[in-house]
Structure formats: structure tokens, C-alpha cells
PAMIDREN-843959 format. One line per field, with one value per residue: x, y, z of N, C-alpha, C in turn. Coordinates in steps of 0.02 Angstrom, whole numbers, plus 50000, padded with zeros to 5 digits. Atoms other than C-alpha are relative to their C-alpha. Layout:
<nodes>
n.xx	(X,...)
n.yy	(Y,...)
n.zz	(Z,...)
ca.xx	(X,...)
ca.yy	(Y,...)
ca.zz	(Z,...)
c.xx	(X,...)
c.yy	(Y,...)
c.zz	(Z,...)
</nodes>
This chain:
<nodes>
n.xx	(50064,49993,49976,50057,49975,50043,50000,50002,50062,50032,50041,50057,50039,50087,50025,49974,50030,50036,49946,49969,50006,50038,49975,50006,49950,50008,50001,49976,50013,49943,50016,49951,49964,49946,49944,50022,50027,50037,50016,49994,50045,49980,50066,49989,50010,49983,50046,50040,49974,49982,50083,50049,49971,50010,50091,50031,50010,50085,49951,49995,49989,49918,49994,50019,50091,49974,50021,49985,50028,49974,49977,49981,49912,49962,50030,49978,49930,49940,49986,49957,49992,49960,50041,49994,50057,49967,50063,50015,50033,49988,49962,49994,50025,49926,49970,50035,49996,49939,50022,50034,49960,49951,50016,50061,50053,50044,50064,50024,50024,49990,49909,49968,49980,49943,49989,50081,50006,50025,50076,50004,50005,50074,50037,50027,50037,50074,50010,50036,49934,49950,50029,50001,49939,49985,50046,49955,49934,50020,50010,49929,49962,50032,49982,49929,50007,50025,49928,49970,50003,49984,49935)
n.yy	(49988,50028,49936,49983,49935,49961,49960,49895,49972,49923,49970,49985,49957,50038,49990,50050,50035,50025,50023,50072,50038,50032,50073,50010,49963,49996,49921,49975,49963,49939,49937,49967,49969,50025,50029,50066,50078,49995,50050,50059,50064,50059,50023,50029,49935,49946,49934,50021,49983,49928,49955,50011,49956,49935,49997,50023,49989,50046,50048,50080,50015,50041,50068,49962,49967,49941,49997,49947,49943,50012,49956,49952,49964,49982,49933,49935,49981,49987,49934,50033,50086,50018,50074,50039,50041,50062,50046,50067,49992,50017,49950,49947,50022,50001,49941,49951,50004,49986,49940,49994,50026,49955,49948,49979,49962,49986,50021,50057,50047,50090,50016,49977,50037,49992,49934,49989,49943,49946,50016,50064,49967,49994,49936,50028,50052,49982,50010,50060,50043,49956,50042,50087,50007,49968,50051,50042,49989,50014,50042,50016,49955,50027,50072,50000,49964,50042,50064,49967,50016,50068,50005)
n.zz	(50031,50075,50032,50065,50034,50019,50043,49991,49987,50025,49975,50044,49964,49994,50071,50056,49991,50103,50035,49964,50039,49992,49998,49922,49959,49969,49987,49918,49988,49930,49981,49994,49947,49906,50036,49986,50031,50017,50014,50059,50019,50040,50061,50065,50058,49955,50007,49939,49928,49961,50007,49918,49927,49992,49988,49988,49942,49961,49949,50011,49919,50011,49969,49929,49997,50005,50031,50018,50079,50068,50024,49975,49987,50053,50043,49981,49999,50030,50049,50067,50007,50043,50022,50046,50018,50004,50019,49951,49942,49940,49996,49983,49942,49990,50001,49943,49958,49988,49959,49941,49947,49994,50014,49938,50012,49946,50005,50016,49957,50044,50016,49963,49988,49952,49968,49994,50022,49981,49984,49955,49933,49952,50037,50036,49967,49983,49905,49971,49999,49937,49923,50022,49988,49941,49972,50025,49987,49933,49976,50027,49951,49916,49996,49985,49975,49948,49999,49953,49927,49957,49992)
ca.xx	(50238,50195,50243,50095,50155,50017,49954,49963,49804,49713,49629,49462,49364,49170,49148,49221,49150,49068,49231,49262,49243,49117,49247,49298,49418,49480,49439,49495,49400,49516,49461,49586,49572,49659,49757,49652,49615,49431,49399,49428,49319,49322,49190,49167,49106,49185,49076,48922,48991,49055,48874,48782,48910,48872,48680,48618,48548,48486,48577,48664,48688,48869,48917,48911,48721,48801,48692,48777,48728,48791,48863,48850,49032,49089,48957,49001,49192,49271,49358,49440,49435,49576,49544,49632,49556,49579,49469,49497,49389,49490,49639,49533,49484,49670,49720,49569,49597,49796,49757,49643,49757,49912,49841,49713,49563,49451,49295,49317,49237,49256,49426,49487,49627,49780,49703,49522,49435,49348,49175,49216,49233,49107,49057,48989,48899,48688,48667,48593,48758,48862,48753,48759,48954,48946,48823,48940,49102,49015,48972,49124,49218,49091,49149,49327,49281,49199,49352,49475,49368,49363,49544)
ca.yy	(51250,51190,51357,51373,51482,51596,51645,51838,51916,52077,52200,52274,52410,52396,52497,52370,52243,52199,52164,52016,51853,51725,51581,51495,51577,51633,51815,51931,52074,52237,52369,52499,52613,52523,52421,52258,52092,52081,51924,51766,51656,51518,51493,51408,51592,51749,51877,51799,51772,51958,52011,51911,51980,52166,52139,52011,52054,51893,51790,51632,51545,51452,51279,51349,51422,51570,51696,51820,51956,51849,51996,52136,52178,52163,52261,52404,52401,52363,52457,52333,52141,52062,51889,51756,51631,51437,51293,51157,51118,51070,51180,51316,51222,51210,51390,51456,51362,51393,51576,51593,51517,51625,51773,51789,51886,51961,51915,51732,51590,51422,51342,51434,51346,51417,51588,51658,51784,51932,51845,51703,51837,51908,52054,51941,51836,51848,51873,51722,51628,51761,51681,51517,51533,51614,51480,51349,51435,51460,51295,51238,51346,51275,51095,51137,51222,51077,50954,51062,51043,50866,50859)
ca.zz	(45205,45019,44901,44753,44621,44585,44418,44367,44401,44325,44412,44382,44463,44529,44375,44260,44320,44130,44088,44187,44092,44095,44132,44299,44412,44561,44624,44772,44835,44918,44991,44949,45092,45241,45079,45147,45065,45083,45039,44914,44803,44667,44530,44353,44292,44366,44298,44380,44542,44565,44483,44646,44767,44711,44711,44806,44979,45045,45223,45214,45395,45383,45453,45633,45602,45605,45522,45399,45233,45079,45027,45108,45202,45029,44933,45033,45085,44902,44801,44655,44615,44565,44461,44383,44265,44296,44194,44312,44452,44572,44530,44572,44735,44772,44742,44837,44982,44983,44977,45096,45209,45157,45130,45296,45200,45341,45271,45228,45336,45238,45223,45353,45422,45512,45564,45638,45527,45562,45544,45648,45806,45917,45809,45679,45809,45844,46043,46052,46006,46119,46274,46203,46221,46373,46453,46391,46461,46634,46648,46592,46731,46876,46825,46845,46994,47093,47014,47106,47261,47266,47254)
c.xx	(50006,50009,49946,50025,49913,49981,49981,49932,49989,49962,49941,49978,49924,49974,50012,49973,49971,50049,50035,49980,49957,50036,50018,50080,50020,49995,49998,49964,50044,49961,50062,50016,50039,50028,49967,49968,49925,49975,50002,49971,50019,49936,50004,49967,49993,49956,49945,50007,49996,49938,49947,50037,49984,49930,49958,49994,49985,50088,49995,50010,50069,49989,49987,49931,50027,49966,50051,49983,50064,50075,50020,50054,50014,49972,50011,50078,50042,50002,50046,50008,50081,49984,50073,49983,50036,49937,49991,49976,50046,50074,49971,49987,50061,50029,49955,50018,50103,50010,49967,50036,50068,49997,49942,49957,49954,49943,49963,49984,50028,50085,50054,50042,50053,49980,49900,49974,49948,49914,50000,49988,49947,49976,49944,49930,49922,50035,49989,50056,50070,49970,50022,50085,50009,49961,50042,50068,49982,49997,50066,50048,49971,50016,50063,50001,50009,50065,50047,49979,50010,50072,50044)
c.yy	(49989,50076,49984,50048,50029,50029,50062,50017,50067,50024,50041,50034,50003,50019,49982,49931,49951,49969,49936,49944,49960,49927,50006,50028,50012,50087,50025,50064,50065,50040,50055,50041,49984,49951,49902,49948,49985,49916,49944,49949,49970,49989,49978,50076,50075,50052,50004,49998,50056,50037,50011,50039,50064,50009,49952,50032,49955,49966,49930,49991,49937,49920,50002,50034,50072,50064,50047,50027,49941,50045,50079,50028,50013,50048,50072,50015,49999,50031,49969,49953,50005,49909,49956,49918,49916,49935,49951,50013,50021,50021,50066,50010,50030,50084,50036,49971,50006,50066,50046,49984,50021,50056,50027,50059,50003,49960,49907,49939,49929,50001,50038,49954,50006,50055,50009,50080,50037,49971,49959,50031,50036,50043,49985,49936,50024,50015,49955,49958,50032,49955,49939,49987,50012,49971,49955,50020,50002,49936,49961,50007,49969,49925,49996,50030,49931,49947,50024,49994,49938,49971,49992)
c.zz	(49924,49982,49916,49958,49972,49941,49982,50003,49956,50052,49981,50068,49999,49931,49932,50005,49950,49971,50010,49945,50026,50021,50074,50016,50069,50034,50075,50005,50051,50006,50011,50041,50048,49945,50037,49940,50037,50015,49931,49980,49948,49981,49923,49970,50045,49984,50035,50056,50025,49996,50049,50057,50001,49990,50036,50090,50059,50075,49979,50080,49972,50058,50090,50030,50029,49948,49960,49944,49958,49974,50014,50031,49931,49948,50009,50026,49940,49968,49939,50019,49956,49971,49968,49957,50017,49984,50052,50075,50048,50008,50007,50058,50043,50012,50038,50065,50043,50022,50043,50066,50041,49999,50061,49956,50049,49988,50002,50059,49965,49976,50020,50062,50053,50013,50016,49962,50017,50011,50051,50075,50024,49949,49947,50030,50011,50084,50018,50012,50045,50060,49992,50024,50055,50074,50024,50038,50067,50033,49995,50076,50064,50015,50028,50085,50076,49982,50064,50070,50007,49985,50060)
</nodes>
């Protein structure tokens, strides 16, 4: 596996938050009770970013039409960002999608690569897309079913 050296990070608490910087970065959300990683993002201005994640209420629907809260898991499970800053685009492309990858954060969907995260599984799913799978796996199962007979 490639080996990224990581630059040092700071930590900051929801109530510091002000303190974050206006430049681009990459930032990690923990939730300190169960000592979990949360989730990891990448933006040209960290203070903004973390400002929408702890106030916005609205759903995004993901590549999958998957619906989920923006923000919500994270508005309410964390308990301290950690950040560090990086100007270049596409070194902060790079480092988000390395740690996301090495680091399995529950929350994250996108550029998820060698592991399935917590949204991707049923819990996070509508009903509609539970059936939809479960439609799909039936029929699936009745094809293999009738192969086997005409065997």
C-alpha cells in the first residue's frame, strides 16, 4: 500500500470552532465517547465547511439516490475536529481520499474504497431501497433456481 506522511493536525472543540481558519484543508470529525473517527472532509476554507456541518439541516441524496441529513449524524455525535491546512487542490484531494481509505470513518460515503461504511448499510437505507434490494435478490435467486433445474 502507498504510505502518505500526514501533516500534524490541531484539534479544536465545537466550542472553538471560531478559531478554525478560513483557508483550505482537510478536517476530521471524532466523537470522543466510543474514541470513533466520525468522519473526513476536504475544503478550500475550513471554517466554513465545519460552520455548514454544525448548522445546516437540509438532505443530500448521494450517487446511489440514497437519501441522507447533510449533517446531521455529525451535528449530534461530535465531540472535537481535528484539521490540517493544505493550499493545493488536489493535495487535499489526495490526502482526503487516502484517509478515508486508511482510516475507515463511519460516516463517510464518497471515496470509499477498500471498506463499507456505516451509511452505505441497511440502517441508512429508505424502505423503498431495502425492497428494491430485496426484489432484486429474489429474483436473482429464482433465476439461479430454474438454471439448476435445467441442468
Amino acid at each position: 500500500m502507498i504510505k502518505i506522511e500526514i501533516p500534524r493536525t490541531e484539534r479544536f472543540y465545537r466550542d472553538q470552532a471560531d478559531l478554525l481558519l478560513a483557508k483550505g484543508g482537510v478536517y476530521f470529525f471524532h466523537n470522543n465517547d466510543f474514541n470513533e473517527l466520525l468522519y473526513i472532509g476536504k475544503t478550500c476554507n475550513v471554517k466554513q465547511r465545519v460552520k455548514i456541518h454544525l448548522t445546516d439541516t437540509r438532505f443530500f441524496v448521494n450517487q446511489r439516490g440514497e437519501k441522507h441529513g447533510s449533517t446531521s449524524d455529525i451535528q449530534h455525535n461530535f465531540k472535537w475536529i481535528e484539521v490540517f491546512y493544505v493550499d493545493c487542490p488536489v493535495e487535499r484531494d489526495i490526502y482526503e481520499t487516502y484517509l478515508i481509505n486508511t482510516l475507515r470513518p463511519s460516516l463517510n460515503v464518497n471515496k470509499v474504497y477498500l471498506y463499507k461504511s456505516s451509511r452505505q448499510m441497511d440502517r441508512y437505507k429508505t424502505e423503498k431501497q431495502i425492497l428494491y434490494e430485496k426484489l432484486k435478490q429474489e429474483k436473482f435467486e429464482k433465476a439461479m433456481e430454474s438454471i439448476e433445474l435445467n441442468i
